[in-house]
NULO-383735 format. One line per 5 residues: their letters; for each residue x negated, y, z negated of C-alpha. Coordinates in steps of 0.2 Angstrom, whole numbers, plus 2048, in hexadecimal, padded with zeros to 3 digits. Example, Ala and Ser with C-alpha at 12.3 -4.5 7.8 and 13.67 -1.06 7.14 Angstrom:
BEGIN
as> 7C2/7EA/7D9 | 7BC/7FB/7DC;
This chain:
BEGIN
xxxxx> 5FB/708/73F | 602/713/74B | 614/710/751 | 611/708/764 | 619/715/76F;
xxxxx> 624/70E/780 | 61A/711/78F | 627/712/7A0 | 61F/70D/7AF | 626/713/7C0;
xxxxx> 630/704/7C2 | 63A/705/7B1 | 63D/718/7B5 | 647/711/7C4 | 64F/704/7BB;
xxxxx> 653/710/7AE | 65A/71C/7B9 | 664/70E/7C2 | 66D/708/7B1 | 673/71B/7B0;
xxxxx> 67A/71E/7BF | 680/70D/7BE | 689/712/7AE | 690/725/7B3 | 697/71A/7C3;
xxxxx> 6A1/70F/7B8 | 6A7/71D/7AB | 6AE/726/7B9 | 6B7/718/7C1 | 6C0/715/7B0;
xxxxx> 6C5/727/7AF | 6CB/728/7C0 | 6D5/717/7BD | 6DE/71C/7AA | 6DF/72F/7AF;
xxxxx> 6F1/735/7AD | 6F6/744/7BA | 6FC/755/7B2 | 709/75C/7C0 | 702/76F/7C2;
xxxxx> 710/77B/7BE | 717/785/7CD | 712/796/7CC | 71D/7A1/7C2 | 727/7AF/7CD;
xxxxx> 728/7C0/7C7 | 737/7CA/7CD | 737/7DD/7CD | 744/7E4/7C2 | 756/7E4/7C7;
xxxxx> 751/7D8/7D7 | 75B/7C9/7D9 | 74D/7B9/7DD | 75A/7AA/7E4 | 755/79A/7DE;
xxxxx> 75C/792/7ED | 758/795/7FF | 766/7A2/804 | 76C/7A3/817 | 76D/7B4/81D;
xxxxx> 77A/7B6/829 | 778/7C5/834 | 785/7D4/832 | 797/7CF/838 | 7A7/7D9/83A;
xxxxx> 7B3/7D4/82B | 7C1/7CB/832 | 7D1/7CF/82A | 7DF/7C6/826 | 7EF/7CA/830;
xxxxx> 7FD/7D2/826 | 80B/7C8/829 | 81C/7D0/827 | 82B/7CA/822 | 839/7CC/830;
xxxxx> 849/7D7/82A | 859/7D1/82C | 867/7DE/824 | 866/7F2/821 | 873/7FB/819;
xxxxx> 872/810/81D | 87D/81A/811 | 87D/82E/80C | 885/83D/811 | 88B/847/820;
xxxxx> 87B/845/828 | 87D/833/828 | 88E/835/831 | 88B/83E/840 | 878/842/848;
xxxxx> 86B/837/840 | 876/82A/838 | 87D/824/849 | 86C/826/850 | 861/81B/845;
xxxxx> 871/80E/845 | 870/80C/859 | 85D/80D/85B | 85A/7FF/84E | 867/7F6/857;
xxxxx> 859/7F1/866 | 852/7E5/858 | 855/7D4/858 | 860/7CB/84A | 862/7DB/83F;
xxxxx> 873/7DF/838 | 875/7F2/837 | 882/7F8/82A | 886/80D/827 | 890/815/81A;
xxxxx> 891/827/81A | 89B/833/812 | 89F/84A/816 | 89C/855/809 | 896/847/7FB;
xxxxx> 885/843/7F3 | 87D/841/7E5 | 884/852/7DA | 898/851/7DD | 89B/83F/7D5;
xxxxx> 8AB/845/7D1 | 8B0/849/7E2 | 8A8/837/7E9 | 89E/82B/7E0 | 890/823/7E9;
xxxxx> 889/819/7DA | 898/80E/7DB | 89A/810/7EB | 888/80B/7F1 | 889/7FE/7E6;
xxxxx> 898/7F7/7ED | 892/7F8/7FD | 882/7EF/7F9 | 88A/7E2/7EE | 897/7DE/801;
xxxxx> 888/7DE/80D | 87A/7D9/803 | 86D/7E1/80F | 85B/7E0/80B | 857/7F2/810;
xxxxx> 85F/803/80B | 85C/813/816 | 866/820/80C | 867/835/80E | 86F/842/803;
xxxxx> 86C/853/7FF | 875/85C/809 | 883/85F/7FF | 87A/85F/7ED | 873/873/7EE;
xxxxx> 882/876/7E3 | 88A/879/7D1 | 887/869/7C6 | 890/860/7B7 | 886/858/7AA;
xxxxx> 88A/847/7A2 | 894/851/795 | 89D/859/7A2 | 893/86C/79F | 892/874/7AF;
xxxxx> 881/87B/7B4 | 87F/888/7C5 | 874/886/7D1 | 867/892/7CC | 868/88C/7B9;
xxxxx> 858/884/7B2 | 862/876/7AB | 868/872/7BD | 857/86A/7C2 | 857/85F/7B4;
xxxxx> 869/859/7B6 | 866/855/7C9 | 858/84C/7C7 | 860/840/7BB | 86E/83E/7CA;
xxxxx> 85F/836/7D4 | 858/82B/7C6 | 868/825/7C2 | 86B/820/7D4 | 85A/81B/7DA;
xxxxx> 85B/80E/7C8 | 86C/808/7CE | 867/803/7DD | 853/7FF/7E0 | 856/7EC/7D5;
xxxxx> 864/7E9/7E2 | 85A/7E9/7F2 | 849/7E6/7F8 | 844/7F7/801 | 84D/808/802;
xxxxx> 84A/814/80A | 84D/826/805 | 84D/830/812 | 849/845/80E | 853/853/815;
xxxxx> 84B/85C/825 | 849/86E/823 | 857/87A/827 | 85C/889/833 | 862/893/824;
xxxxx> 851/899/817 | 85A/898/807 | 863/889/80B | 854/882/810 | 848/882/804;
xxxxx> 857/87D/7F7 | 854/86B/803 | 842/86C/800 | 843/86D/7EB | 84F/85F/7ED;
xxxxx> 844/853/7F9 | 835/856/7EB | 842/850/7DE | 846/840/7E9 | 835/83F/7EE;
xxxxx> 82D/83F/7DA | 83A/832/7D6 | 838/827/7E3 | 827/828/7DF | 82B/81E/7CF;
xxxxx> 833/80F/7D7 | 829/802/7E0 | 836/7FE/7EC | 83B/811/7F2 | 831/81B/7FE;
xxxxx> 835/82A/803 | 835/82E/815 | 831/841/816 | 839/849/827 | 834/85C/821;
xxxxx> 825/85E/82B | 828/856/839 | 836/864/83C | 82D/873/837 | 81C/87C/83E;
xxxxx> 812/883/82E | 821/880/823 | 82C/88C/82D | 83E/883/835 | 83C/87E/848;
xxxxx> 84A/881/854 | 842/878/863 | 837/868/85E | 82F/85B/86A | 832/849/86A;
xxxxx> 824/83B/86B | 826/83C/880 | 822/853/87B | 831/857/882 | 83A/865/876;
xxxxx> 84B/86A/873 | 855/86D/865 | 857/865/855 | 865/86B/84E | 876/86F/84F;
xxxxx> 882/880/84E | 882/87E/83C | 870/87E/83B | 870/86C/82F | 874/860/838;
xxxxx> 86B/858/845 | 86E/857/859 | 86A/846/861 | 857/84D/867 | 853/850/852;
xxxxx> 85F/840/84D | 853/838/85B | 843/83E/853 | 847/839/842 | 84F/829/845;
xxxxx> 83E/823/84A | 834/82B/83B | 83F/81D/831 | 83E/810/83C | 82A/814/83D;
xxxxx> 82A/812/829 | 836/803/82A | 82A/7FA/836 | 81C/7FB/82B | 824/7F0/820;
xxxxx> 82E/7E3/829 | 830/7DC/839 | 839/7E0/845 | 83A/7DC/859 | 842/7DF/866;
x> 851/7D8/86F;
């Protein structure tokens, strides 16, 4: 016997059809009940080599002027000026009455003729300057020499050395050391003022290989600057009889002797110092 086949009629078609859909609805609602949700990952961003990519928002401020903090300047109290002849008469006097128009600022000066830094045996300013800064404790020195020093020298040992001798450079320049380590770690500030150029060629340029000696010493101290006076007095390295001041007017700058300086040059150079002096310290006026 044949197997007896299912016949669908038009009605079970649609009842079948019904039970499918029936059944695809209710799978779909099961999944859509237990599916779990898989966070997308955030696309991933590629720099370009070398270029910074902020992971925070940054704030971009437009350009702005750097504001800079105001140097503030501590207010000086006490200067002691010591050196040679050029501290006695001319400039010495000078820069001790135009630093007198400040306010609170005790002016001391000790000067010496004919002395410096090469006859110790005729004066001795390495006790005497430290004498004199051990008395009046000041907190700034303004000191001078040269003058005197183009002259026969006397080693340690007490060998004598002229002036044109090639020993003498050396012997000199230990002079300076000696004296700028004596006294730099007893004060705050010094400073070492160089010789102006002279009438006289020879004697002259003698001033100016001893202001490069002062000048390359001071250089290794942190506390000494040297205040260089040469070319404010000279036009293309050549010595100036007239010079003009900060208001232009011009007259002379030195004396008879050709050295030492006449009020109009003590005038001019007074203020180079006090200009240097300023930019380290306070200082107002009365």
């Amino acid at each position: 016997m044949w197997p007896r086949r299912l016949i669908l009629t038009s009605s079970n078609q649609k009842e079948v059809a019904e039970l499918w859909f029936l059944f695809v609805a209710v799978i779909i609602s099961v999944i859509g009940v237990f599916r779990i949700k898989i966070p997308a990952k955030p696309a991933e961003i590629i720099t370009p080599l070398g270029e910074f990519q902020p992971t925070v928002p940054v704030t971009v401020v437009e350009d702005q002027e750097p504001t800079e903090t105001p140097v503030v300047k501590k207010k000086l109290a006490s200067i002691l000026i010591l050196g040679d002849s050029m501290i006695v008469e001319g400039f010495g006097p000078r820069l001790t009455n135009d630093l007198s128009v400040f306010v609170d600022l005790k002016v001391v000066r000790r000067g010496k003729y004919s002395t410096g830094l090469n006859r110790i045996d005729v004066f001795d300013w390495y006790k005497n300057s430290k004498e004199l800064i051990l008395e009046f404790k000041p907190e700034v020195l303004v000191v001078m020499f040269g003058a005197n020093d183009s002259q026969n020298i006397l080693d340690k040992q007490g060998n004598p050395f002229g002036l044109g001798d090639s020993e003498w450079d050396g012997v000199y320049l230990q002079r300076v050391s000696d004296y700028m380590i004596l006294i730099s770690p007893m004060v705050e500030k010094i400073y070492w003022v160089g010789q102006p150029a002279a009438r006289e060629m020879v004697f002259s340029l003698r001033l100016k290989h001893l202001n490069q000696m002062y000048e390359d010493t001071a250089g290794k101290f942190p506390n000494i600057r040297f205040v260089s006076t040469w070319e404010r007095f000279t036009k293309e390295g050549k010595y100036q009889v007239l010079v003009a001041d900060e208001e232009g007017v011009s007259k002379r700058v030195k004396t008879d002797d050709g050295i030492h300086m006449t009020d109009h040059g003590s005038k001019i150079m007074s203020q180079l110092v006090i200009e240097q002096i300023k930019s380290d310290y306070e200082l107002d006026l009365k």
